[in-house]
N, C-alpha and C positions, 0 to 999 in steps of 0.2 A: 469331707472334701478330699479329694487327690491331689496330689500337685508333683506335674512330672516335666522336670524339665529336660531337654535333649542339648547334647553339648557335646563340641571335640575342638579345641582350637585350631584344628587346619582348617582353612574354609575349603569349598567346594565340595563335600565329605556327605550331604545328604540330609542336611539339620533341615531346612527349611519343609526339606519334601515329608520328611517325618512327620513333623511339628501338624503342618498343615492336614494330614490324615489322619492321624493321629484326632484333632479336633475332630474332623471330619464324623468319624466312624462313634463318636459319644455322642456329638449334637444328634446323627442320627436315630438315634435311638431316647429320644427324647431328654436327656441328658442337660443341665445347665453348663455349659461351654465358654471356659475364656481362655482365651488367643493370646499370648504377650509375646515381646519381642524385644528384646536389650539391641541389636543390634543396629547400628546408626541407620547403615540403609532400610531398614524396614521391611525386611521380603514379606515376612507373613503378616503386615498390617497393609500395606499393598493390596495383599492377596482377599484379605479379606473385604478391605471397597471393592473388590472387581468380582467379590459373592453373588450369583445373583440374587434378589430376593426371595424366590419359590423357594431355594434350598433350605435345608435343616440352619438355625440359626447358629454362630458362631459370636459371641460378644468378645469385641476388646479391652485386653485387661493392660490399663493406663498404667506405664514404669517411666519413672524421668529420670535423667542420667545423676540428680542430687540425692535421691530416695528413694530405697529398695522399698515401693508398698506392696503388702499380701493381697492377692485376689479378692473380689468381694465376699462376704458370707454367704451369700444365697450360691455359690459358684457347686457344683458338684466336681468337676473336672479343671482344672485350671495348666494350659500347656503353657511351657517356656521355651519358646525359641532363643539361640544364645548364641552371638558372635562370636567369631576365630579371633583366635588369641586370648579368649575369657582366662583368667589366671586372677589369683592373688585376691586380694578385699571385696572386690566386683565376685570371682566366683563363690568363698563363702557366704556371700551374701544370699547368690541365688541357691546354693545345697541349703540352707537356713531353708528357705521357703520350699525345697521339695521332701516327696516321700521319694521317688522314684527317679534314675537316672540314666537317662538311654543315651547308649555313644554310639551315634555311626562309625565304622571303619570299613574303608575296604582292603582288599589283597593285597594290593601293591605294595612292594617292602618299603616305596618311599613316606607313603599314609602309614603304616604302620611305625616306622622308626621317629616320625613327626607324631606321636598321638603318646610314645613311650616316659614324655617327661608329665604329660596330661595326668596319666594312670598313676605315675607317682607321688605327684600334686592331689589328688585326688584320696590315695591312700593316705595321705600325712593330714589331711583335716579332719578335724573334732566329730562331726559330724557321720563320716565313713566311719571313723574307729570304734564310735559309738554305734555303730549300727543302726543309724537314724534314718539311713538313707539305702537305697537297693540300688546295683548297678547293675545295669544288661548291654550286654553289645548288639546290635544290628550289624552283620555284612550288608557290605552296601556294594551293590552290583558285581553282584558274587556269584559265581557257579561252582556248586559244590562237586560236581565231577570232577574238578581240575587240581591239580598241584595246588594252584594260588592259595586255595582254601584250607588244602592241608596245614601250608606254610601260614597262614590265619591264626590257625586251633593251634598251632605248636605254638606265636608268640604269644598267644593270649594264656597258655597256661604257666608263664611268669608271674600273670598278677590274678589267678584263679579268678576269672572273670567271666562266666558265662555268655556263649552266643544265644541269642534266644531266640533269634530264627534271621533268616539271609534274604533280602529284596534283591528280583532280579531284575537287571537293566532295561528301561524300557521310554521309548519317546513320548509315551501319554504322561508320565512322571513331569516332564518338564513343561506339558502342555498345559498341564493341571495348574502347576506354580503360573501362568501367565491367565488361564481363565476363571481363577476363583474356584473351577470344579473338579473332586477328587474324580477318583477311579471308584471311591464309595460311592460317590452319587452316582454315579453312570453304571457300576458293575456291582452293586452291592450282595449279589446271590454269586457271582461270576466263582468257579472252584479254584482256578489258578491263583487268583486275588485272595482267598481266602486260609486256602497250603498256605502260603506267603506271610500274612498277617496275622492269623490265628493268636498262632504263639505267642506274639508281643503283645497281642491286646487282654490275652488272658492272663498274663505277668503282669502287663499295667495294674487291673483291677485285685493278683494277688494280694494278699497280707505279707506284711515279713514273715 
């Protein structure tokens, strides 16, 4: 089993949209898929009533806010979507439960100087030091032509944190989060979508 969960405590940063592709592109591929989501409002348990049913299946993976439980066994893939502000007992909890850890951030120095005490939190638990766990960043609505980007790669090589690829900004992202359907379902051959994704989805499934 995998288990990757996606986190940055700023909200608005791209966790949902992640998380939900992220599923997306494993159930497609006939994959056993589950969905979880710490965060009180629920976007990607939302997201998944409003699935339609023809699509690739996506199972919900049941977390109550008393007890961190592990995905089922038969689970191959199991994504954690994770509220802003995740810190402290609640997040070793969920690094406990993952291999793999994806942080959106984007360019903006004020996302980035809000995401700087996250990376250090992150360095200081059991788990990271042991190398239990992998961390990748996603830019999130990023163009790498631009300065912002540069200024990206330069703060990230404080915490030698690899970018493992850049989503760029786009109105079907937010269309997707309201109708249960990725850009996988709809574009799954599509080349831009795939430049885009590749890279993260072939980190997901690396080994350490």
């Amino acid at each position: 089993m995998r288990k990757i969960m996606v986190a940055n405590p700023k909200g608005g940063c791209g966790k949902s949209t992640l998380s939900i592709h992220i599923a997306s592109w494993f159930a497609q591929h006939d994959e056993i898929v589950y969905l979880g989501d710490l965060d009180r409002q629920q976007s990607s348990r939302h997201w998944l009533e409003a699935r339609p049913g023809k699509l690739a299946p996506i199972r919900h993976w049941e977390i109550s806010d008393d007890d961190f439980q592990m995905p089922p066994k038969n689970c191959n893939f199991a994504i954690l979507d994770t509220p802003a502000g995740l810190h402290g007992k609640r997040l070793k909890e969920a690094l406990n439960a993952a291999d793999k850890v994806v942080v959106p951030v984007s360019s903006s120095r004020f996302d980035m100087l809000a995401t700087r005490e996250f990376f250090e939190e992150l360095a200081a638990t059991k788990a990271v030091r042991k190398e239990r766990v992998d961390i990748g960043i996603v830019g999130m609505r990023v163009d790498i032509r631009t300065h912002a980007y540069a200024q990206l790669l330069e703060f990230l090589q404080e915490f030698d944190l690899p970018v493992v690829t850049c989503i760029a900004q786009s109105q079907r992202y937010l269309q997707a989060v309201d109708t249960g359907v990725t850009l996988f379902d709809n574009d799954a051959n599509s080349v831009a979508v795939d430049i885009q994704w590749r890279p993260l989805l072939n980190w997901l499934v690396s080994r350490h």
